[in-house]
N, C-alpha and C positions, 0 to 999 in steps of 0.2 A: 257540175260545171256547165254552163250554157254552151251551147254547139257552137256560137262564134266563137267563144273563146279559147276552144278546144282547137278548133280550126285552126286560130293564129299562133297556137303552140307546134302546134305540126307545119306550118309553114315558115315559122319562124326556125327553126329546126331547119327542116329545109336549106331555108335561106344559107343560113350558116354555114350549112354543109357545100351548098353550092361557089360558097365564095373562098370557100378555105382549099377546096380542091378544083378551082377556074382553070388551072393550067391542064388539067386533066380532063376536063371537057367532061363531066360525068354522067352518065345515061338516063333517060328518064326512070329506067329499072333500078338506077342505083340510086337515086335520090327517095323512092318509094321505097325501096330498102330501108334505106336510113332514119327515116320515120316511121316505119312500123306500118305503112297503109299497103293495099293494092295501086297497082298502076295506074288500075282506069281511077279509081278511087280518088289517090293522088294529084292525077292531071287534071280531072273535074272540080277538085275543090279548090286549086293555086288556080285554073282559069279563070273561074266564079269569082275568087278575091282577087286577083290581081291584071282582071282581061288581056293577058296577054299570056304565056309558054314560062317555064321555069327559064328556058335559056334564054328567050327575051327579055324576062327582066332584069336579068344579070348585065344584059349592054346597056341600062339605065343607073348601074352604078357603079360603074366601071372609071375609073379614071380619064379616060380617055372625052370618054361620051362628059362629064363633069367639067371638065376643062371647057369644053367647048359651049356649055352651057352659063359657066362664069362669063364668058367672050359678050354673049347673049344681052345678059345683065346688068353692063359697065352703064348705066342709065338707070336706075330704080323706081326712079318716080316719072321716066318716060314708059318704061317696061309697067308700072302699073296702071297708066293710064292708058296703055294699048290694049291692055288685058279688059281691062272695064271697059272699053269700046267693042270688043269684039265678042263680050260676055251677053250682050243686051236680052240675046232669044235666048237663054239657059242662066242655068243656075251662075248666079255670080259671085266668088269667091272671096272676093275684097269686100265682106259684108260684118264684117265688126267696128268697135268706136270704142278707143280707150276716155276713161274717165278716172280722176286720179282723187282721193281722197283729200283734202281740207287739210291744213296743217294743224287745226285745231278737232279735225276727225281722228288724224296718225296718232293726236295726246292722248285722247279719248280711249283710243285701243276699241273701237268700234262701238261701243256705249249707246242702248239702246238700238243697237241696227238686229234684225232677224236674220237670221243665216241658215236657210236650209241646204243640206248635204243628201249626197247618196252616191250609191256606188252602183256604176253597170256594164255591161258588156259589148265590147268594140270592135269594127276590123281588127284594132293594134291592141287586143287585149281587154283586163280590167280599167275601168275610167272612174275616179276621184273627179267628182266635181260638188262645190259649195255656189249657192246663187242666193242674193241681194232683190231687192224691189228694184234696186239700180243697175243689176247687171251680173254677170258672174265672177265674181272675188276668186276663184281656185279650183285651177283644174289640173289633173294629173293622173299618169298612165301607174298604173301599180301591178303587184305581182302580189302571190300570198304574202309576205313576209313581209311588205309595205302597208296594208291598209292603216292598222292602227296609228301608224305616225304620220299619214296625211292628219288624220283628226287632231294628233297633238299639235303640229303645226299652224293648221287652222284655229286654233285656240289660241297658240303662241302669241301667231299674230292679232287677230282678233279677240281679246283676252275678254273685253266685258260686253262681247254680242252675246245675243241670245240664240245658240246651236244647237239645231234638235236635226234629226232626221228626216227626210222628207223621201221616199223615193219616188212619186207621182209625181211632184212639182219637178224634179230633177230631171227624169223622163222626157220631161217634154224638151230640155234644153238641148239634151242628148242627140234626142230623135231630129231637134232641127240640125245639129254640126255636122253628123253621120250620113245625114239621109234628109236632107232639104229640097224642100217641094221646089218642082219647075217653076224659073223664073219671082223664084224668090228673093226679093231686094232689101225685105227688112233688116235692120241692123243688129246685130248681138251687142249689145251693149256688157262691157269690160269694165270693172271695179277693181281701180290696183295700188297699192302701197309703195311709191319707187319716190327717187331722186325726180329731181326734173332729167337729170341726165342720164338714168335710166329709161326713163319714160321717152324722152329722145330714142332712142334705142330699139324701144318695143313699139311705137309709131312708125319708123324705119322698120322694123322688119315683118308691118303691116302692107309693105309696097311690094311685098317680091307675092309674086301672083305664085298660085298653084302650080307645079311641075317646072318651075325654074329657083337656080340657086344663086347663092352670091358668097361671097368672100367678109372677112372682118374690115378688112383694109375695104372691101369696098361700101360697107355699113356707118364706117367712120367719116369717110370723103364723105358719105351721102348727107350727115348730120353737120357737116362743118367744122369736125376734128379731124381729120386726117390722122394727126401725131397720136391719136387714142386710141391705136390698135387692141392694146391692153386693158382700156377698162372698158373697152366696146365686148369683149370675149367674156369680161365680170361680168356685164348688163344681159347679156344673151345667157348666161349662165344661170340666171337669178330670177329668169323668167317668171311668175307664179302662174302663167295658162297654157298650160302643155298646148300644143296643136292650133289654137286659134290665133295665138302671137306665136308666128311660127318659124320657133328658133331652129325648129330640124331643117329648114333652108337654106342656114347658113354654113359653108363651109370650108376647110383650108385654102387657100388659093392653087396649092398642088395639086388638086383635084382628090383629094384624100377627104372623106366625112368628117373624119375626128370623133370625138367624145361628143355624150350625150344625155343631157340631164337623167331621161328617163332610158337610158339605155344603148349603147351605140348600134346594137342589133335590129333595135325596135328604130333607130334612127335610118338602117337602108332599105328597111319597110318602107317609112311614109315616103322617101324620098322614090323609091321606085313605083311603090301603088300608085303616088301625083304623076309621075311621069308616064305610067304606061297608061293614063287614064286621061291627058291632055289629047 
């Protein structure tokens, strides 16, 4: 097992422990307990990943602290173009562009397209990613017991591409979402299979910038349905790019995370690692 990933198990751990026992305010000694490390140990590795204190980032996802951060939000495409204004000198996070497959590609089932896959290691764990000459078709957070059925799904959907392995070319995709050079503007280009009115959906929740969240109801206003609270929660559910269309942003309006594709644990990860990292 690669050291990040080992890392994100013990912090994810962690985490857990920390949220389940909040009312108890639990000591730094008792959280290092509970994972099996040393203190110093402990508190070095959760600063390193998460730059801020185990109990700092707990008032990142916190109810309270969420609420206040939906208030933030009620604007989505003013809130991302504030972000993109004030992003100029640093890395800028609004850097992907969805592209939607051809209705006569969807028949096709991918027919003649090349499809390299690989599998590597993340802050949030194992990472499933497949990439296109046109962009990346499929990416996702896995655990042992998941790998093999990203691959039958990527076949599912793309039944007559040609998918072989690649972990060098995938590498590279990786190494920019994770870990992208200063002041990098280039775009990631997004290969995806949706409705138009999914695709609505995953464009909207292109606009919630790093370390801010939003609501369904307010994902639905921002598209022009209002009344489609419900198949706005199908669309956000049906994602296929873990983290770059980034449906871990959205959430109850109660200030509650909710469910999550890839996990709702691994869900107050990202949302706290963006926050404590804005």
């Amino acid at each position: 097992m690669d050291q990040q990933t080992y890392n994100y198990g013990k912090i994810a751990k962690a985490i857990e422990f920390i949220v389940a026992n909040a009312k108890e305010q639990p000591s730094l000694v008792e959280v290092a307990e509970e994972v099996s490390i040393s203190q110093f140990h402990f508190q070095r590795v959760f600063t390193e990943w998460a730059g801020v204190s185990p109990k700092k980032f707990l008032q990142y996802i916190t109810a309270g602290y969420l609420k206040e951060k939906i208030k933030e939000s009620s604007n989505l495409v003013e809130l991302a173009e504030l972000a993109g204004l004030s992003s100029q000198s640093r890395v800028y996070d609004h850097f992907t562009s969805i592209e939607a497959v051809t209705p006569q590609e969807f028949k096709s089932s991918g027919k003649g397209l090349d499809i390299n896959y690989g599998i590597h290691d993340t802050p949030f764990g194992g990472c499933f990613i497949a990439v296109t000459e046109r962009g990346i078709c499929a990416m996702a957070f896995i655990d042992e017991d998941s790998k093999d059925e990203q691959l039958i799904q990527l076949a599912k959907k793309w039944h007559y591409a040609n998918i072989a392995p690649n972990q060098a070319a995938t590498k590279i995709y990786i190494g920019r979402i994770f870990q992208p050079a200063e002041n990098s503007l280039e775009k990631l280009p997004l290969l995806v299979q949706g409705t138009n009115f999914q695709l609505k959906v995953w464009e909207a929740l292109l606009n919630i910038p790093k370390g801010a969240v939003t609501t369904y109801q307010q994902i639905a206003r921002s598209i022009g349905n209002p009344g489609a609270v419900r198949a706005v929660g199908s669309a956000v559910g049906d994602n296929p790019i873990a983290y770059l269309i980034p449906c871990h942003r959205v959430i109850r309006k109660e200030g509650v995370l909710g469910e999550y594709r890839w996990g709702s644990l691994r869900k107050k990860a990202l949302i706290g690692w963006e926050a404590a990292r804005q």
